[in-house]
C-alpha positions in Angstrom: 155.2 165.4 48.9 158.6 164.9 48.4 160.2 161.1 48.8 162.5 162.2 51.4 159.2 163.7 53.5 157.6 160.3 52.8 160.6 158.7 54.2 161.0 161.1 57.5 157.8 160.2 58.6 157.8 156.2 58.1 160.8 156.3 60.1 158.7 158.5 62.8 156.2 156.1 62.7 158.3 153.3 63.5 159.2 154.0 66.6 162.2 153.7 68.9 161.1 150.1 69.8 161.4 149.1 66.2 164.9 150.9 66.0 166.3 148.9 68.7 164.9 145.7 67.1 166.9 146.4 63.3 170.0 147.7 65.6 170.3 144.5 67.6 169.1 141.9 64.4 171.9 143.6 63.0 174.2 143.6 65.5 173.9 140.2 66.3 174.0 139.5 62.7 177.4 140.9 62.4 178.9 139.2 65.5 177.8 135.8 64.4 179.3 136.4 60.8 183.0 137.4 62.6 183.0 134.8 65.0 186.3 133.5 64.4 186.4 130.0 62.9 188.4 128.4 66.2 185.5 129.5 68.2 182.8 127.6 65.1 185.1 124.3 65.9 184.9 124.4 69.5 181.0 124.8 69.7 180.9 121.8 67.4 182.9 120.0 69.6 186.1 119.5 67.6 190.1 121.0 67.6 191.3 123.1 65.2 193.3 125.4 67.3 195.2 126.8 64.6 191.8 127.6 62.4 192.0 131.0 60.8 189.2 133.3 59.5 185.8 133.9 60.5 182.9 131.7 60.3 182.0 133.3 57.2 184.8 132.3 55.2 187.7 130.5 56.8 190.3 126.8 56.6 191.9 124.9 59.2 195.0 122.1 58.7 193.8 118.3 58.8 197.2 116.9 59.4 200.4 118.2 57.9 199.5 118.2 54.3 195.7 119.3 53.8 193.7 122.4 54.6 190.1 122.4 54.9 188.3 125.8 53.8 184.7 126.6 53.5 182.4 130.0 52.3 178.9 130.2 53.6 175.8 130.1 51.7 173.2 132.7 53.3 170.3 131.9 51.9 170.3 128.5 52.5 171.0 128.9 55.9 168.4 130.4 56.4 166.5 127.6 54.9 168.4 125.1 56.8 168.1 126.8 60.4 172.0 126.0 60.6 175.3 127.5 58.5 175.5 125.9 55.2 179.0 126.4 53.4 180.6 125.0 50.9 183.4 122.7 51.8 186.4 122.2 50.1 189.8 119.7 51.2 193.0 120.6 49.1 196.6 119.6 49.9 198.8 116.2 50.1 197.3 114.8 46.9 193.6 115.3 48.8 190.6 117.1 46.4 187.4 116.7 48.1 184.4 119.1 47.8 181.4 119.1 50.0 178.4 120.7 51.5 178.2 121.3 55.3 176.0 122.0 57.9 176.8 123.5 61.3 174.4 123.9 64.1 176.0 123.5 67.8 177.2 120.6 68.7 177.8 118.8 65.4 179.0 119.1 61.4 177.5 117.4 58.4 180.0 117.3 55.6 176.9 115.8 52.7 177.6 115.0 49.1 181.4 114.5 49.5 183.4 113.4 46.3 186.7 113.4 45.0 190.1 112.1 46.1 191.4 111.8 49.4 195.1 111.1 49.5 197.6 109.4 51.2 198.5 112.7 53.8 194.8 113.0 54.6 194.1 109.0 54.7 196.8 108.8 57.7 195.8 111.6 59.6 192.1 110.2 59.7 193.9 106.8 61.0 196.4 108.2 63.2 194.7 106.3 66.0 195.3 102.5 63.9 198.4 100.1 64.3 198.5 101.0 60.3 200.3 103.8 58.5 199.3 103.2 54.7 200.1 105.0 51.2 196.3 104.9 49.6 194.6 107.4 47.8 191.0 107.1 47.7 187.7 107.8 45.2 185.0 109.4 47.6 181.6 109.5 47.5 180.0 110.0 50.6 176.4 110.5 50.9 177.0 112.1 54.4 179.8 112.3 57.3 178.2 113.3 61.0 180.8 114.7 63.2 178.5 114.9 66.6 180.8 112.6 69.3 177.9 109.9 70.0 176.1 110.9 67.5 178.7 110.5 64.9 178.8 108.1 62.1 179.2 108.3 58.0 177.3 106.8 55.0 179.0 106.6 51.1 181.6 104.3 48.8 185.3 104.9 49.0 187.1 102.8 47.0 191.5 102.7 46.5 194.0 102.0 43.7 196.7 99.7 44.8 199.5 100.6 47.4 201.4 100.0 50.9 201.0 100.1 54.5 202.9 99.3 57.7 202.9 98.8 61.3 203.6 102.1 62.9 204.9 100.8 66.0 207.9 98.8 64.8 210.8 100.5 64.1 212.1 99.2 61.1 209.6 97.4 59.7 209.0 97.2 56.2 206.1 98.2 53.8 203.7 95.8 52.3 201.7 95.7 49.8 198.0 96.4 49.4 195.8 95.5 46.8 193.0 97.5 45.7 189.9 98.1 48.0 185.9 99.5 47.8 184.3 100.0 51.5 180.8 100.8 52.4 179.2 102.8 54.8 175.4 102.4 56.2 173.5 104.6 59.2 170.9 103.3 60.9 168.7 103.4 64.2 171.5 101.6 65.6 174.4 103.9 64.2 177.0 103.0 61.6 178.2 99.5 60.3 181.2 99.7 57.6 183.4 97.2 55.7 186.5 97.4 53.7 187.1 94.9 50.8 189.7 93.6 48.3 188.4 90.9 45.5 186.3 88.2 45.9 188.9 85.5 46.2 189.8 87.7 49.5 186.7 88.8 50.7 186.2 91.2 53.3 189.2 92.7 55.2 187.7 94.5 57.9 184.7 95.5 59.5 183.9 98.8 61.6 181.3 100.1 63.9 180.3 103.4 65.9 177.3 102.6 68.2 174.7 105.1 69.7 177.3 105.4 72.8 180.3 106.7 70.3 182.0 103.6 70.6 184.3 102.8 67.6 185.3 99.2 66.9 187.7 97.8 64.1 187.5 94.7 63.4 190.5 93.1 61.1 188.9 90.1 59.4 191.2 86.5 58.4 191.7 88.2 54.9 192.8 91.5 56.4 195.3 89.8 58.8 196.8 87.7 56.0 198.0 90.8 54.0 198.7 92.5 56.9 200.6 90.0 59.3 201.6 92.9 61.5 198.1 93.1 62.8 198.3 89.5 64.2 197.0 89.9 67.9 195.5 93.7 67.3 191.9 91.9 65.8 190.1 94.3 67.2 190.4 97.9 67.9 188.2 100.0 70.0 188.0 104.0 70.9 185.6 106.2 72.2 184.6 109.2 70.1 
């Protein structure tokens, strides 16, 4: 018996039941691999109207000088029960690489490391009285992009540089001296500090709770280098 009879009658044997199953799987299959990228952000809950590509393989601007882009990873995927990619943050002096997870409603960027640059570093603190010139060393165990659920653990830490008060016109740059931060999640949800040497101590203080409710905190170190921040001590947001 030839392999093509042997074939024909598997195929009979099947069914038109089975058929239908492999047509949809595959159909389905193919729609989720084209979804376009705007529609990936959107389900997770954040905007990135001008996203472009599929979520298969796709980038989206963070701000005016860096482009996130990311290419799936199948297998693990599957693995994962979510879209695994990997992640990569180019532009504006920014070069970050990471792994992320997608499953509705939230993004895990894990393993994050490089350099994140001054273009990036003030679109991420767009929402501060502060517009600084830092560039960053990253290593971040994991970022959670999830509203409420939100909240990061890793080290930064930053060369020397400058920052001012966005909302005085005029106002003059001044300078910043080196810092490390730290991150921690717990049951609670995230508690993070930012610190220069220990002569100065800690210059601020930040926390997301389990209602996604950011607070800044600027510490007595942080407001002496930064006298603009006198009477802005503490910031809060809801995420």
């Amino acid at each position: 018996m030839s392999f093509q009879s042997v074939l024909a009658d598997r195929l009979r044997r099947m069914g038109t039941v089975t058929f239908t199953i492999i047509g949809l799987t595959t159909f389905l299959l193919a729609l989720v691999i084209t979804m376009p990228a705007a529609v990936v952000f959107k389900l997770a809950g954040l905007n990135a109207p001008d996203a472009v590509g599929t979520i298969w393989k796709g980038e989206a601007a963070i701000g005016d000088q860096t482009a996130v882009s990311w290419r799936v990873r199948p297998v693990s995927s599957l693995l994962r029960f979510g879209i695994v990619s990997d992640v990569q943050m180019r532009g504006g002096a920014t070069d970050l690489v990471a792994t992320g997870l997608w499953r509705p409603g939230a993004v895990r960027l894990e393993e994050m490391s490089g350099l994140a640059g001054p273009g990036l570093v003030d679109s991420l603190t767009r929402d501060l009285p502060l517009r600084c010139d830092l560039t960053f060393v990253v290593n971040m165990d994991r970022i959670v992009l999830a509203g409420r659920r939100s909240g990061a653990e890793g080290r930064v830490r930053s060369g020397p540089g400058s920052c001012s008060a966005r909302d005085l016109v005029g106002a003059g740059s001044l300078p910043v001296p080196a810092m490390t931060g730290q991150s921690t999640m717990d049951i609670n949800g995230t508690s993070a500090w930012l610190s220069t040497s220990a002569t100065q101590g800690r210059l601020a203080q930040l926390t997301i709770d389990r209602q996604g409710r950011l607070k800044v905190t600027v510490l007595d170190a942080g407001a002496a280098i930064l006298p603009a921040l006198a009477g802005q001590t503490v910031m809060e947001s809801q995420l």
